[in-house]
PARO-49144 format. One record per residue (C-alpha): residue in one letter; x, y, z. Coordinates in nm, 3 decimals, always signed. Layout:
# PARO-49144
  aa       c1       c2       c3
   A        X        Y        Z
...
***
This chain:
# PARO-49144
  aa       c1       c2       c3
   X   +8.841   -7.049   +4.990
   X   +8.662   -7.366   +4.864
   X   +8.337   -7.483   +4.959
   X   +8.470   -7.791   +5.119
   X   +8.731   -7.585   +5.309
   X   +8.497   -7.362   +5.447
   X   +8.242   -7.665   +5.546
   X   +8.519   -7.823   +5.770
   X   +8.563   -7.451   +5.917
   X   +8.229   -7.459   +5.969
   X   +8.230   -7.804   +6.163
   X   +8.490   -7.690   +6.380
   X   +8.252   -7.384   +6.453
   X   +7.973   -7.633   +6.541
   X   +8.186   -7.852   +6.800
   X   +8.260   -7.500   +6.967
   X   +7.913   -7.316   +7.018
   X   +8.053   -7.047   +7.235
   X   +8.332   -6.972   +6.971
   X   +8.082   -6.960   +6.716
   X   +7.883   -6.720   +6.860
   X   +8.146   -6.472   +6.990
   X   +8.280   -6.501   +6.611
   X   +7.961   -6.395   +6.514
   X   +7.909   -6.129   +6.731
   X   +8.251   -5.927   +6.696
   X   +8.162   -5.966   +6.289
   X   +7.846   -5.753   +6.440
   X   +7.983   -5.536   +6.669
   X   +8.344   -5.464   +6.587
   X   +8.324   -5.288   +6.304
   X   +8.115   -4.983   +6.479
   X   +8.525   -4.957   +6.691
   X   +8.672   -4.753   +6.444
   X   +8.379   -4.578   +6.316
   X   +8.242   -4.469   +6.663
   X   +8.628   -4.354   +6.765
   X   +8.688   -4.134   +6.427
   X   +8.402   -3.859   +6.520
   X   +8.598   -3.887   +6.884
   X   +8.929   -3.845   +6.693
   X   +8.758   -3.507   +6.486
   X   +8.624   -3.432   +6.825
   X   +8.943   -3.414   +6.952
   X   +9.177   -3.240   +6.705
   X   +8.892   -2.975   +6.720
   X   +8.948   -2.924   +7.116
   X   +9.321   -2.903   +7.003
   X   +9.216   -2.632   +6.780
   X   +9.050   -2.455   +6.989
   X   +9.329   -2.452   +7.279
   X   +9.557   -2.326   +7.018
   X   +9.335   -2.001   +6.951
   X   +9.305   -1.930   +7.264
   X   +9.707   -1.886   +7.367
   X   +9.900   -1.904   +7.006
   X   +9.947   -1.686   +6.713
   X   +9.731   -1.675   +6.409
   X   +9.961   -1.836   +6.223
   X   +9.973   -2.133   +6.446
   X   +9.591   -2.150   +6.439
   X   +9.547   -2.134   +6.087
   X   +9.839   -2.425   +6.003
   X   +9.625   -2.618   +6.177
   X   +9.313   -2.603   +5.986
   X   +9.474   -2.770   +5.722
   X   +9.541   -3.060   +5.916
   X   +9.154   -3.122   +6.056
   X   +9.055   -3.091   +5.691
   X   +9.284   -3.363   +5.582
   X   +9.169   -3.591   +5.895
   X   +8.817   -3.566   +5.760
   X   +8.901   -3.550   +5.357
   X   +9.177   -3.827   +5.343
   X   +8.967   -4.082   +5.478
   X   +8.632   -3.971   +5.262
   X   +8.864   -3.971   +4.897
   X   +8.997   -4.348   +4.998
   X   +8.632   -4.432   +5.117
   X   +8.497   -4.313   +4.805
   X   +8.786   -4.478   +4.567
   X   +8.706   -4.793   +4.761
   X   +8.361   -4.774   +4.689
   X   +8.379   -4.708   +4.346
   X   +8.670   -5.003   +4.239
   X   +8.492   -5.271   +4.397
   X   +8.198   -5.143   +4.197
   X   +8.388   -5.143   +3.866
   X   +8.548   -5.476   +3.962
   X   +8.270   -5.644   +4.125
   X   +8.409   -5.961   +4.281
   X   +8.154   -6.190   +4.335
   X   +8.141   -6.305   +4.728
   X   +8.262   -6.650   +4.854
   X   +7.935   -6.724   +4.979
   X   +7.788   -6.722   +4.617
   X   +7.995   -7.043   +4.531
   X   +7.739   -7.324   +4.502
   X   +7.728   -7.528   +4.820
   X   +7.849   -7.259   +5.025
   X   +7.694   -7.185   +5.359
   X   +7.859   -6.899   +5.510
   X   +7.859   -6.840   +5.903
   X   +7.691   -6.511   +5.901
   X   +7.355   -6.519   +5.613
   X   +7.392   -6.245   +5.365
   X   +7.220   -6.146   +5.054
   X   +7.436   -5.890   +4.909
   X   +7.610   -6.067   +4.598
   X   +7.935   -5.897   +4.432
   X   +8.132   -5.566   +4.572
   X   +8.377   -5.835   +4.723
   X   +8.705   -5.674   +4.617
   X   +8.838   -5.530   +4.808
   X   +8.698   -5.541   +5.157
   X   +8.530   -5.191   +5.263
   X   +8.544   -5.234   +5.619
   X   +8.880   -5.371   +5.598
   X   +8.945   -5.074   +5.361
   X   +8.770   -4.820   +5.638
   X   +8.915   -4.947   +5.922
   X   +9.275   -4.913   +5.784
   X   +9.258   -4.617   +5.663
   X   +9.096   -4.477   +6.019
   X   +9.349   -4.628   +6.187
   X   +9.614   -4.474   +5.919
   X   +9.462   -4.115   +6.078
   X   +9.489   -4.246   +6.437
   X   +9.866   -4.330   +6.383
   X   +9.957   -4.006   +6.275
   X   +9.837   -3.812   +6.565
   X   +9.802   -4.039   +6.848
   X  +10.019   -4.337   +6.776
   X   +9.930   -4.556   +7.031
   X   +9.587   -4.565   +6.955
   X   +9.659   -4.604   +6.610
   X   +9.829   -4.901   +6.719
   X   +9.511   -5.027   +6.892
   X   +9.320   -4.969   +6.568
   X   +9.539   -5.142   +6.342
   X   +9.462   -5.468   +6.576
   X   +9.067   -5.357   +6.542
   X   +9.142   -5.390   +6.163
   X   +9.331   -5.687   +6.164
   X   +9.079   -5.844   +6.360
   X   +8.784   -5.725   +6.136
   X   +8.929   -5.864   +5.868
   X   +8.958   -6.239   +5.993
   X   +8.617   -6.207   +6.098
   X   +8.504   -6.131   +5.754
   X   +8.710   -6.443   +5.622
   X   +8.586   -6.675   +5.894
   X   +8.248   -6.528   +5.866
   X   +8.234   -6.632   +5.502
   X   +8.172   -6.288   +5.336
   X   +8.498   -6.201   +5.205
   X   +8.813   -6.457   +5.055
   X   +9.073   -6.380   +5.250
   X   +9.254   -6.157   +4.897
   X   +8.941   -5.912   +4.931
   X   +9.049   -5.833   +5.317
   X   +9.398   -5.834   +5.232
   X   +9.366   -5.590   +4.985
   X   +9.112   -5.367   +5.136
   X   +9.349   -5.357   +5.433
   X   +9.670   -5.243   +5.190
   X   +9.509   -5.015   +5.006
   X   +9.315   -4.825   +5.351
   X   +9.647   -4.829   +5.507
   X   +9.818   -4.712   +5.224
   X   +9.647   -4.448   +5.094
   X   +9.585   -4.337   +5.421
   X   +9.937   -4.295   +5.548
   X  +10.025   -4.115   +5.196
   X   +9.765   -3.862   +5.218
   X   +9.802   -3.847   +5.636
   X  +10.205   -3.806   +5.587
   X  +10.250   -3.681   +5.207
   X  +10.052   -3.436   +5.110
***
């Protein structure tokens, strides 16, 4: 995204005040979606857990253990791998671009590539998919919605969204339905 692309997004932004604003604000607030319904998600597999010790076998008890501990280690590993490429690769941000004013101020420069909360959000909704589907069909909107915000918010080109988005999903699913 160009400077001069960005300025005429921003001048639409500026004719539409209430738009602006609400743009703004889901940037803010959206993200906390999928990280406020994954403790709710651990919550719940746990209450499954527990209603399966109290009328199955052993053996049904213990297959599931497995299962909670890839819930809470698949996301962590593709967090952390996440964390650590866009380190190595350190993108630098649209916003540094001379004569770039993005919509939301930020200060953090580099760690573009690829988006983390488009990386996070996939891969929570990755988890959500494989044991409630319908909600994980919910959070894949959430995701696809936090990552136009970051675009139209000026913090991310729209490859570092893309990408965080593939590789969350991706490596989600795999270690949700592979290993």
């Amino acid at each position: 995204m160009t400077p001069e692309r960005y300025a005429r997004l921003l001048c639409w932004f500026d004719a539409h005040p209430f738009l602006r604003q609400l743009t703004i604000q889901l940037n803010k607030w959206l993200p906390l979606v999928p990280f406020v319904c994954y403790p709710v998600l651990i919550v719940l597999l746990n209450l499954q857990w527990f209603r399966l010790m109290g009328r199955s076998s052993g053996a049904d008890v213990l297959d599931f253990m497995p299962v909670i501990a890839k819930a809470i280690l698949v996301p962590a590993a593709v967090f952390l791998f996440g964390t650590l490429l866009r380190a190595r690769l350190n993108f630098p941000r649209p916003y540094e671009q001379p004569s770039f004013t993005p919509l939301v101020e930020k200060e953090t420069s580099g760690n573009s590539f690829p988006s983390r909360h488009a990386l996070s959000a996939a891969v929570l909704a990755a988890v959500w998919l494989y044991f409630y589907p319908a909600v994980g069909g919910v959070m894949i909107a959430v995701a696809l919605l936090i990552c136009l915000l970051r675009v139209l918010c000026g913090i991310h080109y729209p490859r570092d969204v893309v990408a965080g988005a593939l590789l969350g999903f991706a490596l989600g699913a795999a270690g949700m339905w592979l290993i």
